[in-house]
C-alpha positions in Angstrom: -0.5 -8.2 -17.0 3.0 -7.4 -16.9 4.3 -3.9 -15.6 7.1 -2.4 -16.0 8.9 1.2 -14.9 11.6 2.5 -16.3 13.9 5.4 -15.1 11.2 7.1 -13.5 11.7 10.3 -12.2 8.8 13.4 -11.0 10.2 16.7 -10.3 7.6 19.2 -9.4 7.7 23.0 -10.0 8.6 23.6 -6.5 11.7 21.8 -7.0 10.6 18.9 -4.7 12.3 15.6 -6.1 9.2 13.0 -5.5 11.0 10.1 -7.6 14.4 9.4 -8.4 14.8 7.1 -11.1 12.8 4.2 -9.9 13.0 1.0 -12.1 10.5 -1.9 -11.1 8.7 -4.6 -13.0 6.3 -7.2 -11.4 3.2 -9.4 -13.2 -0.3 -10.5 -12.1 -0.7 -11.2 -8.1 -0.8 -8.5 -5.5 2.0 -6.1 -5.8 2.9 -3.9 -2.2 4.5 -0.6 -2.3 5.8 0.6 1.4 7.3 3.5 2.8 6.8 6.6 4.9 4.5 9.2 4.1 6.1 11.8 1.7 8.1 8.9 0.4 6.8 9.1 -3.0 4.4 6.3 -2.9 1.2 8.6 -4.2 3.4 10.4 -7.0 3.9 7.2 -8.6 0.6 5.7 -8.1 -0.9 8.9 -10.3 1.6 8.5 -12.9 0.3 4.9 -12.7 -2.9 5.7 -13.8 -1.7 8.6 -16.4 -3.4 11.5 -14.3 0.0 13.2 -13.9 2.8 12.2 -15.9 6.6 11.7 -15.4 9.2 13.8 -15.8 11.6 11.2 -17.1 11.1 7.8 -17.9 7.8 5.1 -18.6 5.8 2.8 -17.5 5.3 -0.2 -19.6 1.6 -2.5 -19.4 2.2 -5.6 -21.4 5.4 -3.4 -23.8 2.8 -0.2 -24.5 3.6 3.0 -23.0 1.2 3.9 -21.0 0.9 7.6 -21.7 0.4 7.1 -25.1 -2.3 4.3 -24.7 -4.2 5.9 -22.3 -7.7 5.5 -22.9 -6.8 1.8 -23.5 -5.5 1.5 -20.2 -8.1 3.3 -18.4 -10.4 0.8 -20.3 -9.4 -1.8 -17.9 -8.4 0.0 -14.5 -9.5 0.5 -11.2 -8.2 3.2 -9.1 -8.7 4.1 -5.5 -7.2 7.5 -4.7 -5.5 8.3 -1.4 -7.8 11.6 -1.4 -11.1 9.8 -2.3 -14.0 12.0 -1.9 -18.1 12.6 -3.0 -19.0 15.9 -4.5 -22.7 14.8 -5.3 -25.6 14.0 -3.2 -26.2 10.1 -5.1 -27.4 7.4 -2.7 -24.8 4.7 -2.2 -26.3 2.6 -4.8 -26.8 4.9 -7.2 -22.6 6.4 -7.3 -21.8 2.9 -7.4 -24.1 2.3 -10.1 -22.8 5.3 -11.8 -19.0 4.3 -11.2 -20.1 1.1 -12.9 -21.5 2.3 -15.9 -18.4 4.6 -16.7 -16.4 1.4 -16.2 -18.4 0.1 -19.0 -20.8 -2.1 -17.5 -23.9 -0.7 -19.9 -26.7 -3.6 -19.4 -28.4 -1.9 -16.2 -30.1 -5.0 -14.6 -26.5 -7.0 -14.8 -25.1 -3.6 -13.0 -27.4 -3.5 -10.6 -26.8 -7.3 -9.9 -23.3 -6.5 -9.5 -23.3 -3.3 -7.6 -25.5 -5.0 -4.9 -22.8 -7.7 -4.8 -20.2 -5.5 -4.0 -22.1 -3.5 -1.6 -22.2 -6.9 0.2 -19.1 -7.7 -0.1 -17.7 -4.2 1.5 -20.5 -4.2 4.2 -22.7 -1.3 2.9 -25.7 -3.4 1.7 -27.6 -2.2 4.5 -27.0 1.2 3.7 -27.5 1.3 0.0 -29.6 3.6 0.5 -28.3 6.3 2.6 -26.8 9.9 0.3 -23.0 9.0 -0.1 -21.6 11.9 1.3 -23.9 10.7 4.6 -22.0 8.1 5.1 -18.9 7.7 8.1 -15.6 8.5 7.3 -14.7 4.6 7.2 -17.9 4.1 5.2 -16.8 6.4 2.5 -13.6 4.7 2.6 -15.3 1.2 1.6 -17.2 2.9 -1.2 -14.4 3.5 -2.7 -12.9 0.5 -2.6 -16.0 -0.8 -3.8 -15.6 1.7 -7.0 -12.4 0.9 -7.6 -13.1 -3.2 -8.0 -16.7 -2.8 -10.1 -16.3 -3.4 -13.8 -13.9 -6.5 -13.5 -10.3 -4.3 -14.0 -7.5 -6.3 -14.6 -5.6 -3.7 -13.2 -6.8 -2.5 -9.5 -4.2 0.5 -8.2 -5.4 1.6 -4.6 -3.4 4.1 -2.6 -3.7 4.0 1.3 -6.9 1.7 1.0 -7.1 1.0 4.8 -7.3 4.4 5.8 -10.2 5.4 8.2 -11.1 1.7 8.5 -11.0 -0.3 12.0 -9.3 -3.3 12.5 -12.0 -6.0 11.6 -12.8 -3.6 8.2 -8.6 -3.4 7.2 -9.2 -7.6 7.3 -12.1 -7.9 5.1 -10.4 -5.5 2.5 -6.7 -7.4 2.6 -9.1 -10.5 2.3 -11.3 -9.1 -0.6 -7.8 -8.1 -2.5 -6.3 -11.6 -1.6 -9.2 -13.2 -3.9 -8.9 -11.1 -6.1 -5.2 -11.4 -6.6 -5.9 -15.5 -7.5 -7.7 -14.7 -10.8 -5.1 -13.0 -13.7 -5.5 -9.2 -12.1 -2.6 -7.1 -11.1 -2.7 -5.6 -7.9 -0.8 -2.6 -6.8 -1.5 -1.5 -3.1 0.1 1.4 -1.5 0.4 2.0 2.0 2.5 3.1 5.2 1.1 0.4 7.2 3.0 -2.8 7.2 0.4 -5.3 8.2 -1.5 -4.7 5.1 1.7 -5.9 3.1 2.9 -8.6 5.2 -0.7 -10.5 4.7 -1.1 -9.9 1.1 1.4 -9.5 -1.1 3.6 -11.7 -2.7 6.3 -8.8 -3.9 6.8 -5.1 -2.8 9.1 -2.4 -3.0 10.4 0.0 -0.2 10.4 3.9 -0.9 12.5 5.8 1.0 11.9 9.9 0.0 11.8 9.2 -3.1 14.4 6.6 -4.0 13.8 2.6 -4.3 15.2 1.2 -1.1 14.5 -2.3 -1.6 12.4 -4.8 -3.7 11.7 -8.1 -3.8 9.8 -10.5 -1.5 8.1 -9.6 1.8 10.4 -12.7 2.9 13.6 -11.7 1.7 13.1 -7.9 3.2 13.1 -9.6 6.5 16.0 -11.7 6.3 18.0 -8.7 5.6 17.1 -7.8 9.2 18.1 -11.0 10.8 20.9 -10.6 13.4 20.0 -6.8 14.3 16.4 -7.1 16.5 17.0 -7.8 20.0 15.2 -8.3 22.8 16.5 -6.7 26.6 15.2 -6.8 30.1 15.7 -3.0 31.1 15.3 -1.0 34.5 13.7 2.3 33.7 17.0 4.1 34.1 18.3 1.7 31.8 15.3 2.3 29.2 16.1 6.2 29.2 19.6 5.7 27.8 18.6 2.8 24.8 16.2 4.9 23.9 18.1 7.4 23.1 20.6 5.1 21.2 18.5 2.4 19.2 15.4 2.3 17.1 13.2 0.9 19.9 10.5 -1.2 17.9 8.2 -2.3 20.9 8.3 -1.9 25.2 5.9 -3.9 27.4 6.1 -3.5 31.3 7.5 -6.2 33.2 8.1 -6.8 37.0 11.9 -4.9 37.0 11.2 -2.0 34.4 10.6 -2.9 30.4 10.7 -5.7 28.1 12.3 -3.8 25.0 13.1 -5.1 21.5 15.4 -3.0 19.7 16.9 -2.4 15.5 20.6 -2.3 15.6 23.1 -2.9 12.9 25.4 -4.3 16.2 24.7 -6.1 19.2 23.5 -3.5 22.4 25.9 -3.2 25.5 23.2 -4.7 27.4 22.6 -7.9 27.7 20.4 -8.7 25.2 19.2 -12.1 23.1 18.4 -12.1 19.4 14.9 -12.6 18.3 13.6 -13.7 14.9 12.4 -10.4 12.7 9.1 -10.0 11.1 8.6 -7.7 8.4 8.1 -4.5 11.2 11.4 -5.2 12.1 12.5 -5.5 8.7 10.8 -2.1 7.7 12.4 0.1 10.5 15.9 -1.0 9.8 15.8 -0.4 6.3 14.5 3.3 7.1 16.6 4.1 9.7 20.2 2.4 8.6 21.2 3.2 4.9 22.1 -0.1 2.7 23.9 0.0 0.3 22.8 -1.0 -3.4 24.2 -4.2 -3.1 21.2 -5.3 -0.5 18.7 -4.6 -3.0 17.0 -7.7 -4.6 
């Protein structure tokens, strides 16, 4: 399905500016939104979904407003909230199996089939029967992505999905979403956490408090950081004053101080070597140096 956003812009009561007229478009495949909490990620994520809507501007699913179709749209979407939580006392199975039959999957036996499969495939088979609200934080967290995928959506929007979960559990999710992602479903994952987009997605956009900093390819992201990450062989005395001048990105003992790779539009007094970016690199120097609009993809 084809999405598209068009002069978007959320002003709440407060006067808070959450998004300043964003304009994006991307198609079936996983999608990757990134930036900084408070950035404006969640505020457009909600108007994605039509529980709040915009101040100014739409958003487009195959050329129909979504705000004016949106119990068609809800038809076919699956949403994990950032705020996920359980306010009854169901047993795993059973929320699941209620999730599934409000996205429309009415022949019980076939739900049941299905909301067993998806246990499995999040890792709470073995606990299908345990209340919902019993279950550990990153538990609850995999119930909801499990809620979020039941009914088939073509549309799958989840906000901070790796939240709560360990390292082995944030693979088996970007894995589950990377299937998906091969089958004619659009994607949309939003997160602050850069691995999750590097592995997955195939497009993303950068928010930056509100406005879009960049879009475009995970790729092309990083090669707008190539030239400014370097790497230095520091004493400690030498440490204290980079740090205090550059975006320091990572430091690692050595035998004479700190191995320190650094952001910097310029090449460091020190001596230093260039290293090739990845897309952590890439991140921090488009939120702490200010491109212009003629970077943007």
């Amino acid at each position: 399905m084809n999405i598209e956003i068009q002069g978007l812009n959320k002003i709440y009561p407060n006067g808070n500016h959450a998004l300043k007229d964003i304009n994006l478009e991307f198609g079936t495949g996983m999608f990757g939104l990134l930036g900084p909490n408070g950035a404006g990620k969640s505020s457009l994520m909600r108007i994605i979904v039509t529980l709040m809507k915009p101040t100014s501007g739409v958003v487009l699913v195959d050329g129909k407003d979504i705000q004016k179709h949106r119990k068609e749209l809800r038809s076919f979407l699956g949403y994990l909230p950032q705020d996920f939580r359980f306010f009854t006392s169901l047993k795993t199975w059973e929320f699941l199996d209620y999730s599934g039959s409000l996205a429309g999957l009415k022949n019980k036996k076939e739900r049941l089939v299905e909301v067993d499969r998806l246990l499995d495939q999040v890792g709470l088979l073995e606990v299908r029967d345990r209340q919902a609200n019993r279950l550990s934080g990153g538990m609850k967290r995999r119930l909801g992505i499990a809620q979020a995928l039941i009914g088939n959506p073509r549309i799958i929007v989840v906000d901070e999905p790796t939240t709560g979960l360990d390292p082995d559990e944030r693979i088996r999710f970007r894995n589950i979403l990377s299937q998906l992602s091969q089958h004619d479903v659009t994607i949309i994952l939003s997160t602050h956490i850069v691995g999750d987009i590097s592995s997955t997605c195939q497009s993303m956009a950068l928010l930056n408090r509100g406005e879009l900093v960049f879009s475009g390819s995970p790729e092309n992201l990083v090669k707008h950081a190539e030239g400014h990450v370097f790497k230095l062989n520091l004493t400690p005395y030498e440490y204290e004053k980079v740090k205090e001048r550059y975006n320091v990105i990572s430091t690692i003992p050595n035998e004479t101080g700190w191995e320190v790779q650094i952001v910097s539009d310029d090449p460091p007094e020190y001596e230093s070597s260039g290293i090739i970016p990845n897309i952590e690199h890439a991140y921090v120097y488009f939120m702490e140096h200010k491109l212009h609009a003629d970077l943007f993809d």
